[in-house]
Every structure is written in structure tokens, then in C-alpha cells.
C-alpha positions in Angstrom: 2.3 -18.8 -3.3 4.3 -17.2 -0.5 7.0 -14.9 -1.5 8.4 -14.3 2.5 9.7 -10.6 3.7 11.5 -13.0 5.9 15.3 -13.5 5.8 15.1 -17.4 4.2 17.8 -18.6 6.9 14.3 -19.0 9.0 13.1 -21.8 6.7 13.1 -25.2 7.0 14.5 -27.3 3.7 11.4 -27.8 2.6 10.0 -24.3 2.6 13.8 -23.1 1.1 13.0 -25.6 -1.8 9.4 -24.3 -1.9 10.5 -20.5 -1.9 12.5 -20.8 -4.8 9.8 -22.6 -7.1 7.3 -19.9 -6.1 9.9 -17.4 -6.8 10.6 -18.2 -10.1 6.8 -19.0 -10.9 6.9 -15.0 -9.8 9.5 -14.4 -12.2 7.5 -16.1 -15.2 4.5 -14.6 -13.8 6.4 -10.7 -13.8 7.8 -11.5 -17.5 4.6 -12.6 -19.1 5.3 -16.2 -19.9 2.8 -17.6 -17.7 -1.3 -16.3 -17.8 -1.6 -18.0 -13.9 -1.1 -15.9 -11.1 -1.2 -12.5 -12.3 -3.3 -10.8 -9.9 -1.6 -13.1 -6.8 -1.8 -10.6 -3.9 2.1 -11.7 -2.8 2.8 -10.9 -6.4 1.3 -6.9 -6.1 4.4 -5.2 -4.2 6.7 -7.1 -6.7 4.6 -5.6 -9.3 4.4 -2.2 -7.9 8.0 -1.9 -7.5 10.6 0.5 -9.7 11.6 -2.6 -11.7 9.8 -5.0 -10.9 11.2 -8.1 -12.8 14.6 -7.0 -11.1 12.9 -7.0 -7.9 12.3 -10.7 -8.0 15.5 -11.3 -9.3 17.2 -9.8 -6.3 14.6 -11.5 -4.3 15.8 -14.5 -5.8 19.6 -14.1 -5.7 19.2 -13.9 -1.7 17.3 -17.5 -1.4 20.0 -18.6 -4.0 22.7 -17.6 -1.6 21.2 -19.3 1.0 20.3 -22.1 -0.3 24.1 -22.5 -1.5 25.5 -21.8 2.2 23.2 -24.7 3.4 25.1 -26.9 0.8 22.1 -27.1 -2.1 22.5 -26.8 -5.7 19.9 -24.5 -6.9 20.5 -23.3 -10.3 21.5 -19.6 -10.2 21.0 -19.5 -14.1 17.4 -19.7 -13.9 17.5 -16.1 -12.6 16.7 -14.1 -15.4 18.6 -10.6 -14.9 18.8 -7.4 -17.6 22.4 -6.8 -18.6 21.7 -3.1 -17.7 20.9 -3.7 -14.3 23.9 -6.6 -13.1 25.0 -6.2 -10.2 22.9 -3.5 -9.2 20.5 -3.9 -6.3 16.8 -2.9 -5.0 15.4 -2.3 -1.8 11.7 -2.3 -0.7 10.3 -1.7 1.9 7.7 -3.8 3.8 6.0 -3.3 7.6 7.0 -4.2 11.4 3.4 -5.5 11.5 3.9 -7.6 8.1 7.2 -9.2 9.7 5.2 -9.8 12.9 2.3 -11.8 11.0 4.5 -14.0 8.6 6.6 -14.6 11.5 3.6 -15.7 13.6 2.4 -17.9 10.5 6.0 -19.2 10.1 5.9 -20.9 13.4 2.5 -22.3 13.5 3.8 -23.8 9.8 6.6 -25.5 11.0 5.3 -26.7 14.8 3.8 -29.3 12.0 6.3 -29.5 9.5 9.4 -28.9 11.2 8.4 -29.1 15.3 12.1 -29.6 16.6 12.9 -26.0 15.0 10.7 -24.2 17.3 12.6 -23.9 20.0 15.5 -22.0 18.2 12.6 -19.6 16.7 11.5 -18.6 19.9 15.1 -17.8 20.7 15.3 -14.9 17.9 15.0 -11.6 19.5 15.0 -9.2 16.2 13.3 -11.0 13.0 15.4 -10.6 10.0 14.0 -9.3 6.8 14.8 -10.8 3.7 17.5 -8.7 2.4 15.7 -7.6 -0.6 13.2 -5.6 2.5 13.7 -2.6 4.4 11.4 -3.1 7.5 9.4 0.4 8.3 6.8 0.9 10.8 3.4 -0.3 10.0 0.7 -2.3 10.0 -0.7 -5.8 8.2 0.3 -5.2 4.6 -3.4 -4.9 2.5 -2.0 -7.9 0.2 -1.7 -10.0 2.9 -4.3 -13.0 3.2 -5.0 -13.1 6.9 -5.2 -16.6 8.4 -6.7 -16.8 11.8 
């Protein structure tokens, strides 16, 4: 599972697609209907967050909305909201150094998946967050799994 502090307009349509099947796995994980996965590293910021099953929501909204401006139909009704909290939105926050890493990880996934979108990767000069992140300085989140 990969749940990415990046903005998803960086993703291929294959990792969209995959996003927002781990995403709502998340969102059954963070509501209890699914034993799997509850102590999933990318799943402990979601779970230390002020609400957390909102957080995934909003998380999930934003690949929703990009997923819809690249023409796909993802089902927007499959994000489960409170009627308390529609409408309303969260922010986390998440490290420079945690950008740096997935964006680093993001391009040695995708020189094999999706080589021909390299070259406008390396043309980026500020990495987007995912909006659901507010990027502060720091390292290497603890969560992370470190691939070298």
C-alpha cells in the first residue's frame, strides 16, 4: 500500500487507478470493516490525525478530482463522508525530506512502468504535495519503508 504525499497529477494511469484502490482499502481499514492492514506504516499518520476517517476522505476527494480531470469515472460515492463534517476540510502536514524520498521512488517506479514520462518529471522544479499535505521542514518520515 502507498498512500502518496504527492500531488496525484504526478502519476501515471496506472498508479492513479492504484491510488484510489489503496485509498479506499485505507478507508475500510480506518472504519473497521476490514481486520488487514491495521498497523500499515502509510496507514499511521491517517490514524494519528484529528479525524482521521475524514482525513482519508479528503485524501480521497483530491485523487477523485483528478482522476475526473483526466477523463476517468471513479465513483465519488464510494467516499464515505460524516454529514457533520461535508464540505469541511483537513490539512496535515508531512516533511520536505518525505517529498524528496517518494519523489525519488516515484521516478525509479515509472522509468519501468511509465519510461517516456521521465523526461517531464525531471522538468518539475517545486514537487507538489497532495493537497490534503502541508509540506514542513524535515526529515524521512519514521513510517516510511526505506528502499535503497
Amino acid at each position: 500500500m502507498r498512500l502518496w504525499s504527492l500531488h496525484p497529477r504526478y502519476l501515471d494511469s496506472k498508479g492513479l487507478v492504484a491510488l484510489w484502490r489503496e485509498a479506499l482499502l485505507a478507508q475500510a481499514v480506518l472504519k473497521g470493516r476490514t481486520r488487514g492492514y491495521t498497523k500499515h506504516p502509510q496507514l499511521l499518520r491517517f490514524g494519528a490525525a484529528e479525524s482521521p476517517k475524514e482525513a482519508i476522505a479528503d485524501y480521497l476527494q483530491a485523487v477523485h478530482d483528478e482522476a475526473t480531470r483526466r477523463g476517468y469515472q471513479f465513483d465519488g460515492r464510494k467516499i464515505c463522508r460524516s454529514e457533520k463534517n461535508q464540505g469541511r476540510t483537513q490539512t496535515m502536514t508531512v516533511t520536505r525530506g518525505q517529498i524528496q524520498y517518494e519523489w525519488k521512488h516515484l521516478q525509479s517506479k515509472m522509468a519501468v512502468r511509465a519510461p517516456q514520462l521521465i523526461e517531464s518529471m525531471t522538468e518539475v522544479r517545486r514537487i507538489e504535495s497532495h493537497p490534503l499535505f502541508r509540506v514542513v521542514p524535515g526529515v524521512v518520515a519514521e513510517w516510511e519503508k526505506i528502499r535503497l
